[in-house]
C-alpha positions as CSV (number, residue, x, y, z in Angstrom):
1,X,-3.4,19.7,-12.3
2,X,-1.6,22.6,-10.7
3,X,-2.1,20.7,-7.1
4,X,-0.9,18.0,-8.8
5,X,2.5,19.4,-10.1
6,X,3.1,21.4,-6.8
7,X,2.9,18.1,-5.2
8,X,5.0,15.6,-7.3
9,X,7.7,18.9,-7.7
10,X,7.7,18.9,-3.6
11,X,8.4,15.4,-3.1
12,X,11.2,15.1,-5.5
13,X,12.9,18.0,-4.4
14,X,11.9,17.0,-0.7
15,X,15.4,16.9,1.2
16,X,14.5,15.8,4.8
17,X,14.0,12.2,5.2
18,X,13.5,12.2,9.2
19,X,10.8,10.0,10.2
20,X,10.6,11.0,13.9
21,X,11.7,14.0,15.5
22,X,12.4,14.7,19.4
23,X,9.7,16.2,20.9
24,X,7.6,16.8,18.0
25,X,6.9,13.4,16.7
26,X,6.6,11.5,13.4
27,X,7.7,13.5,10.3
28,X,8.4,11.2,7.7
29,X,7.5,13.6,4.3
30,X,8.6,10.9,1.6
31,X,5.6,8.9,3.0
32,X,2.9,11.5,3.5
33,X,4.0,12.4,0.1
34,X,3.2,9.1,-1.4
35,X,0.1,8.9,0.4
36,X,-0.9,12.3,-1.2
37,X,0.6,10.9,-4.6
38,X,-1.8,8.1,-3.8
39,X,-4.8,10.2,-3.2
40,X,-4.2,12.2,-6.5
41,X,-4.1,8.8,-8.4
42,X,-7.9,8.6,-7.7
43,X,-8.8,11.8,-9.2
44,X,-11.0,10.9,-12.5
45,X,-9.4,14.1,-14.1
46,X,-5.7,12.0,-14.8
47,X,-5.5,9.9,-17.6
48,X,-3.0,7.8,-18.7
49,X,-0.6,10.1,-19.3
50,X,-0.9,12.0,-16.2
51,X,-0.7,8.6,-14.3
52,X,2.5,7.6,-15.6
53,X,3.9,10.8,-14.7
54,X,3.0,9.8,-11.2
55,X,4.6,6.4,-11.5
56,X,8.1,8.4,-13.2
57,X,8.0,10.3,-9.8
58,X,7.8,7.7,-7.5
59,X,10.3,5.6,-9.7
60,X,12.8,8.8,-9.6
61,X,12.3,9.1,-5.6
62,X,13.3,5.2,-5.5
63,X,16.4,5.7,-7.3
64,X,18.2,8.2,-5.5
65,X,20.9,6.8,-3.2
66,X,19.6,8.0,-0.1
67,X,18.1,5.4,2.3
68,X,14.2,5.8,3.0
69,X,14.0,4.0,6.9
70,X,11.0,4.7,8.0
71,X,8.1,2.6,5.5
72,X,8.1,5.2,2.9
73,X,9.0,1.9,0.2
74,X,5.7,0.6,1.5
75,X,3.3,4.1,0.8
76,X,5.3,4.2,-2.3
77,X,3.9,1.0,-3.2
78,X,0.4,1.3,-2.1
79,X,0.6,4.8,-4.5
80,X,1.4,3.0,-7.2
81,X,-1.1,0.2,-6.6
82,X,-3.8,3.1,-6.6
83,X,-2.3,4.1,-10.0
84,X,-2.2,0.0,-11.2
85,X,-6.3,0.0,-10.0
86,X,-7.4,2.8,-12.5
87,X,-6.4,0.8,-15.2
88,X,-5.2,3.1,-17.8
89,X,-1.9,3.5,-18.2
90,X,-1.0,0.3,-20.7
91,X,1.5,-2.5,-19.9
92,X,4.0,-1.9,-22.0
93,X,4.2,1.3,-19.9
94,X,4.3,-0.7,-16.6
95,X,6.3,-3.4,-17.6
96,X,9.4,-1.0,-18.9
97,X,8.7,1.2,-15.5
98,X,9.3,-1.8,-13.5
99,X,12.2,-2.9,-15.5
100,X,13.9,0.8,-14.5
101,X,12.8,0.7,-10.5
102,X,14.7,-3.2,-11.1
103,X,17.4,-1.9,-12.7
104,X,17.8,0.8,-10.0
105,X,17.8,-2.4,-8.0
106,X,20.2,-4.6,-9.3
107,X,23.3,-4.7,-6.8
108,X,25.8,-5.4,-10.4
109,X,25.2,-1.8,-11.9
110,X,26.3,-0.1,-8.8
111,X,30.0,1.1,-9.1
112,X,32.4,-0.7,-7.2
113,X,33.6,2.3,-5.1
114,X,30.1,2.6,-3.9
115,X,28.0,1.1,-0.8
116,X,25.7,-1.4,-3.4
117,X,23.1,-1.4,-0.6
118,X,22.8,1.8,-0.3
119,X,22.6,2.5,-3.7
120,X,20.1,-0.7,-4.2
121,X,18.0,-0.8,-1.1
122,X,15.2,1.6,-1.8
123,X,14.3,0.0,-5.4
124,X,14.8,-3.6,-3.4
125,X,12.4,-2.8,-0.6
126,X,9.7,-0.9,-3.4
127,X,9.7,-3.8,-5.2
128,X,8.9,-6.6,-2.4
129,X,6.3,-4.4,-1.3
130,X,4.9,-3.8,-5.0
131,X,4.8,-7.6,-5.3
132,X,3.7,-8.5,-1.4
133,X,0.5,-6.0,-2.4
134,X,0.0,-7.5,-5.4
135,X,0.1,-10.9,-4.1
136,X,-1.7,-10.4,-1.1
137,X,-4.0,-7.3,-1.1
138,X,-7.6,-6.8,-1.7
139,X,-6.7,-5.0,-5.1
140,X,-6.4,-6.6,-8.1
141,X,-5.7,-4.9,-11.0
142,X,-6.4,-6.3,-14.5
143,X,-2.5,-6.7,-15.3
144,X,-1.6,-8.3,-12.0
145,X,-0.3,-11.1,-13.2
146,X,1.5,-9.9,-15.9
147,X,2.9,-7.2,-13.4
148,X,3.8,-10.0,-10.9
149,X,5.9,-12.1,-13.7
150,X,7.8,-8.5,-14.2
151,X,8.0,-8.0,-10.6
152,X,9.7,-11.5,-10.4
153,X,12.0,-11.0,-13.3
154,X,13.5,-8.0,-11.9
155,X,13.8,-9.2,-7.9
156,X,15.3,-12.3,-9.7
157,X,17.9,-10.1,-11.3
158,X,18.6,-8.1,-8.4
159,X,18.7,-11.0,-5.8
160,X,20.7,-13.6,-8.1
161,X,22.4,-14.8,-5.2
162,X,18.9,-15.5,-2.7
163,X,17.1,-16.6,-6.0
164,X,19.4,-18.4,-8.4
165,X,17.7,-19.7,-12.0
166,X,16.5,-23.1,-12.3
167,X,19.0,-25.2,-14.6
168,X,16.6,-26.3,-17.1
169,X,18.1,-29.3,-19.2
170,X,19.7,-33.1,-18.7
């Protein structure tokens, strides 16, 4: 637990969000943070709530308006997949931690005197990838598709104008 809260404390406070440096080579911390975040998920010693403090962090690194360039939306996603396969932490849970990270997405909350894809694009990217694994990876975890139908209701939201609702009626 004490690995685990020097971890999650690192990556949230982590400030440098290089992902290669000159001469020495791929740095990229946000990602080998979620892949540690991912490896921690495994460990039969969290239960639920412990695993929903993992998904908390991840959703609080998403949010911040400072653009992640180098795949770490990706890693973030395959953490929380490995948090999605220990099938513990209930749907309710999930379903209203997606709806933040969509939220945190949705270009119509942003203020106007801000840059709305730079304040959207990380929660945008986290959920493709969240849904793209979901759809297409060799996990599947017991709520996938209830997850998915979440997953769609919030890109749906956030990309009203690439995925408009169907006009049900006469």
């Amino acid at each position: 637990m004490r690995w685990g809260d020097l971890l999650t404390t690192w990556l949230l406070r982590e400030q440098d969000l290089r992902g290669w440096i000159p001469e020495q080579g791929t740095a990229r911390a946000v990602a080998h943070g979620a892949d540690a975040l991912a490896a921690l998920a495994g460990s039969r010693h969290l239960g639920a709530m412990e695993l929903t403090v993992l998904l908390d962090v991840i959703g609080d690194r998403l949010v911040r308006p400072t653009p992640l360039d180098h795949g770490e939306t990706d890693h973030l996603a395959a953490a929380t997949m490995q948090v999605l396969m220990r099938e513990r932490v209930p749907f309710d849970v999930l379903e209203r931690w997606v709806a933040r990270v969509g939220a945190a997405a949705d270009p119509d909350d942003v203020p106007p005197s801000a840059d709305p894809w730079l304040r959207t694009r990380n929660a945008q990217e986290f959920l493709r990838a969240l849904q793209l694994q979901l759809l297409l990876g060799p996990h599947r975890p017991a709520t996938r598709a209830d997850l998915l139908l979440a997953l769609h209701d919030a890109l749906r939201t956030s990309n009203g104008q690439h995925l408009p609702r169907m006009v049900t009626g006469k």
